[in-house]
N, C-alpha and C positions, 0 to 999 in steps of 0.2 A: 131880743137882746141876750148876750151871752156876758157868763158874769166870772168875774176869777178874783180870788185870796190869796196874796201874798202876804203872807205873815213871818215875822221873823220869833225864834223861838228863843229863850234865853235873858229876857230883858230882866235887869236888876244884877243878872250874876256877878259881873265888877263893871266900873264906870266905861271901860273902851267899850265893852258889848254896848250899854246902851248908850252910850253919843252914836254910835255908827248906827246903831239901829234909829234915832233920830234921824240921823242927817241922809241915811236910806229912803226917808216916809219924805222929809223936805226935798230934795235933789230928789230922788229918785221912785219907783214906784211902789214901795214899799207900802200896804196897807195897814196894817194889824200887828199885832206883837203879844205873847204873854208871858206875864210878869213872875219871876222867882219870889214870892214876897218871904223866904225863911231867908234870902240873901242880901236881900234892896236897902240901899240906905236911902238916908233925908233927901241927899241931892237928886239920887235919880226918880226920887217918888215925884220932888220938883220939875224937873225934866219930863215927864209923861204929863204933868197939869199944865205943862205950860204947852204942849201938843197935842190938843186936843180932836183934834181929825183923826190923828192915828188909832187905832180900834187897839182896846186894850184890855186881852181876856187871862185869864189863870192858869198859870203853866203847872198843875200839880206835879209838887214831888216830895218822891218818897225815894230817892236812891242817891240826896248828895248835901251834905252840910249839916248842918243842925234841926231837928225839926220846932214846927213851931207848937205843941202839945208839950208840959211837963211831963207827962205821963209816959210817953213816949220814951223820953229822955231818960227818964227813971226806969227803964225795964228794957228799953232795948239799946239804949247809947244812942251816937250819933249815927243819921244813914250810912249806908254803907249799897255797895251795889256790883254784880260780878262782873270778873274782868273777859277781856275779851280773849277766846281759846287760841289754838295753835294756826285756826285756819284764819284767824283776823277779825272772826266775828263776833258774835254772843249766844251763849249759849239759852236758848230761850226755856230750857229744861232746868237750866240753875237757877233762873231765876222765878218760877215757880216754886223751885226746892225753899232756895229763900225766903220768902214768904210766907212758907210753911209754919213759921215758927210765930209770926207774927197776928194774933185775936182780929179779926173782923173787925171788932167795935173799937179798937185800938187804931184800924185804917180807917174808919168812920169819922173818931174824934182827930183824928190829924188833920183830915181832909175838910173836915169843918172846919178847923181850926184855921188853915190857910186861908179858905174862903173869906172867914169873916176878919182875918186879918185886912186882906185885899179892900174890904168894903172900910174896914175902918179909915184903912190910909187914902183911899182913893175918892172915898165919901161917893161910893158909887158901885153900882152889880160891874162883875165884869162882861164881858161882850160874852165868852166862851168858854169852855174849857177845854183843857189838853192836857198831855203827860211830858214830864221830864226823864226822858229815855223807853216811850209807849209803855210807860209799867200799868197804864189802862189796860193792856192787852195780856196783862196775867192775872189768871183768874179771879183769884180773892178780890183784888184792886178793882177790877172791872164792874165787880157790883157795887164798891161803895161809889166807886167813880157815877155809875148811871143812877144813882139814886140820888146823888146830890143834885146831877142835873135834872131830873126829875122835879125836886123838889123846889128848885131857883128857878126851872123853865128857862135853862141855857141849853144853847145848842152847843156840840161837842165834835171833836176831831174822831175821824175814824179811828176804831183799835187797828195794833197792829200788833204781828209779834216776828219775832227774828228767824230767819229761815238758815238753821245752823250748818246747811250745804253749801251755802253761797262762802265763794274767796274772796270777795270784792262789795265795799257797801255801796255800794251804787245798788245792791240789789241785796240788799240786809234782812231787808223788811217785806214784810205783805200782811195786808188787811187782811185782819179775821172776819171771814164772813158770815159765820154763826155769831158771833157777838156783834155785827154790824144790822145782821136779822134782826137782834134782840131790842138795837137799838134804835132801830125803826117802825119795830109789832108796840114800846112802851112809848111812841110820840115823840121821841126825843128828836129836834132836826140835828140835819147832819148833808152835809155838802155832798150833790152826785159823786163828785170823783177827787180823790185826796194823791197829790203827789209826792212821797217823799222821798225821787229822786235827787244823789248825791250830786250836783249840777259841778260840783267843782272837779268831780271825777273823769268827767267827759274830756274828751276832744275838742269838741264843739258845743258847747251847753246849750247853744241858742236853738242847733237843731233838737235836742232832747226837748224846749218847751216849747218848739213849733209842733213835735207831735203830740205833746201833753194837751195843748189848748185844742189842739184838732179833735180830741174826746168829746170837746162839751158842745152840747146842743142847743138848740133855742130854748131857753129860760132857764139853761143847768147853770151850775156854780161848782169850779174847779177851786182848790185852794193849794199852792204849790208854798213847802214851807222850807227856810234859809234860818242860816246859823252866821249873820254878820258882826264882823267886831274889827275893832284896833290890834295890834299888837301880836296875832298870830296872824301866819302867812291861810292857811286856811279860812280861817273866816273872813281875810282881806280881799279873798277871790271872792266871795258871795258879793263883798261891796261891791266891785267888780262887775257884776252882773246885773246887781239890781239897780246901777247906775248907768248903765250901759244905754246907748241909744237905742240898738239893737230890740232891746227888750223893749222898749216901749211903740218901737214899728211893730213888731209882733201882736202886740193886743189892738192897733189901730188898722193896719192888714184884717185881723180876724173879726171886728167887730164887737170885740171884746169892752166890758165895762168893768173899770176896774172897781172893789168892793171891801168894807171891813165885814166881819162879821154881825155888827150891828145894823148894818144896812141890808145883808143876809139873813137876818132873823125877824124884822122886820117885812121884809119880803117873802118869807115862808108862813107868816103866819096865816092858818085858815080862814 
């Protein structure tokens, strides 16, 4: 069997993202999701318990809103996160600069601090971990990030960091493969093949994930991740897709079974 993650990334950020990301997982094939908890309110915490199929892991962030550490607050303000340069993308050199400024132990108690947020609202571990904008894949981050999973025995999203030649985000990003080593020599799981093509940028998106799925092999696990919501025309095309018939011939064509992360984690263990 061949196995895929569709996760939607964002949930809690305001109420359109997560009803669509709801009604993604009900209609459509939406797996998994993780949650902003420095942004989530009452309703949507409600909304995730009352769907409980849906796979629901920790979207860490450190680049947008309030955080959830005083300490934080007290010394460095509100996140803040670089803009995107003249070529359309980000500069993955700024955002190392940034963080420059920012104690290790300082990105430590933050990223605890979300965590144990997450469990208190949720009265539950989350499935996984991730980044809000790969700030996994900047260096300081990347170790509090693998130590925490280390420590919870969560499996986590590939690093990735921004490839500041590209014009176009369809191809922004790419896995770091020295911190993906790293994240595989310390135990931590982590899905064969991570997709975070921009599907809304295509032509055709359905051929982008008919080649995506054609990666994975007998007993791999692809995770292919979307940005659905209400209210902007961009993330109304994710709906779009992960509601599409289309997409769900494509994983029955291939063999495919669709997967949360906890079903993935369980399935990785030794």
């Amino acid at each position: 069997m061949k196995f895929l993650i569709t996760n939607a990334d964002d949930y809690g950020y305001k109420e359109e993202v997560s009803r669509a990301i709801i009604d993604c997982h009900k209609s459509g094939i939406l797996t998994s999701t993780t949650a902003l908890v420095n942004f989530i309110s009452n309703e949507e915490i409600s909304m995730a318990k009352a769907s409980p199929t849906l796979g629901l892991g920790l979207h860490i962030n450190l680049a947008d809103g309030n955080p959830v550490s005083h300490n934080w607050i007290q010394k460095y303000g509100s996140f803040t996160h670089p803009k995107r340069n003249d070529n359309a993308v980000y500069d993955q050199a700024e955002w190392e600069r940034q963080f420059l400024k920012i104690q290790i132990t300082d990105i430590e108690e933050e990223i605890n601090a979300q965590y144990n947020r997450f469990v208190e609202v949720f009265n539950k571990k989350p499935t996984h971990l991730d980044t809000h904008y790969f700030t996994s894949g900047v260096s300081i981050v990347f170790e509090a990030f693998l130590d925490l999973a280390k420590k919870y025995n969560l499996p986590v999203r590939h690093p990735m960091f921004f490839k500041n030649e590209s014009k176009l985000l369809s191809a922004e990003v790419e896995v770091d493969k020295t911190q993906l080593d790293k994240i595989k020599e310390e135990g931590v799981r982590v899905v064969n093949y991570y997709s975070p093509e921009s599907l809304i940028l295509c032509t055709d998106p359905f051929v982008v994930i008919e080649s995506e799925v054609a990666k994975i092999l007998e007993g791999q696990t692809l995770e292919i991740s979307f940005h659905p919501g209400y209210g902007e025309k961009w993330r109304e095309d994710y709906n779009k897709i992960l509601l599409d018939a289309k997409f769900a011939n494509i994983i029955r064509a291939n063999d495919i079974k669709l997967v949360n992360y906890a079903e993935f984690a369980e399935s990785s263990k030794s």
